[in-house]
N, C-alpha and C positions, 0 to 999 in steps of 0.2 A: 504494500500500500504506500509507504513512503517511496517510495524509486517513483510509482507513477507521478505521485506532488512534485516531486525534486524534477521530474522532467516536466512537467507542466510550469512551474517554477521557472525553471532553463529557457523553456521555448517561448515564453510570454515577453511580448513585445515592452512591457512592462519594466520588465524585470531588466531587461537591455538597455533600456531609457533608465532607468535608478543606475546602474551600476557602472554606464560610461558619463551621469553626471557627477555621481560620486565622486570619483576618480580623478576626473579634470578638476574638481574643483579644490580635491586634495593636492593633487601636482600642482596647482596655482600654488593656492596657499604656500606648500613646500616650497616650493621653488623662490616667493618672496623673503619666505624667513630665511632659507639658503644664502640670497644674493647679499640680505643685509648682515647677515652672521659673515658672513665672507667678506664684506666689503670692511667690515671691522675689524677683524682677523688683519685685512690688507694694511690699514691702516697701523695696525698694531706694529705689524714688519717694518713699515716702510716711512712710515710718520713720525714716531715714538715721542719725540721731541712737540709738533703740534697735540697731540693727546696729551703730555705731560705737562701743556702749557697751564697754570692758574687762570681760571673764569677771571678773576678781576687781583687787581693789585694789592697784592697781602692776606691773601684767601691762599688755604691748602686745597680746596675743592677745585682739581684738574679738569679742564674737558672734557676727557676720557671715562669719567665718573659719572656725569648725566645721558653721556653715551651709553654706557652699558646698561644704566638703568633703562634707557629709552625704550633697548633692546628686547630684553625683561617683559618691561609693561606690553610691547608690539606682540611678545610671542604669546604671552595673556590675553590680547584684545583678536590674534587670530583665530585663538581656540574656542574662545567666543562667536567669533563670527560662524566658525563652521559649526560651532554645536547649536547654535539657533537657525542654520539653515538644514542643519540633519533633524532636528526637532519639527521644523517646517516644511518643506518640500522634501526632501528625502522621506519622511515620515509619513506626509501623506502616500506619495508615489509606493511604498510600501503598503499601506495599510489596501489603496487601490488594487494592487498585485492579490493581496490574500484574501479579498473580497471576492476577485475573477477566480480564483483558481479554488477556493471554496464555494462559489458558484456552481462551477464545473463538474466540482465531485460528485 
């Protein structure tokens, strides 16, 4: 009985549409937090001295330190984003799926 779900599952147009939005929207994501983790990282190698610079004159708090926080807060506010749109459209697109394929049975 499960083989036949799991292939009704597989063959639902549905299920194709969740699972190539998913994905692209994961690889976005990924691929944003990548560019900026790396462009930090780049910075780190090749900068060190503007990162090390003090915000203002007579202050210990460097550059480099509301960078990293920025970073932080950015990977927080991604996982956000994609957990309210897996809560949202993914969720529905899901729930649509097991509708049709409990339908079916």
């Amino acid at each position: 009985m499960n083989d036949v779900i799991y292939q009704r599952i597989a063959s639902n147009p549905h299920f194709k549409e969740l699972v190539a939005k998913r994905q692209h929207f994961a690889v976005l994501l990924s691929l944003i937090m990548l560019m900026i983790y790396y462009g930090f990282i780049m910075l780190i190698a090749f900068a060190p001295g503007w990162l090390g610079t003090p915000i203002h004159e007579g202050t210990s708090i460097t550059r480099g330190i509301p960078i990293g926080v920025g970073i932080i807060i950015l990977s927080f506010i991604l996982t956000a984003v994609y957990v309210i749109r897996a809560n949202g459209e993914f969720e529905r697109l899901t729930q649509q799926l097991l509708r049709e394929v409990r339908y079916d049975a």
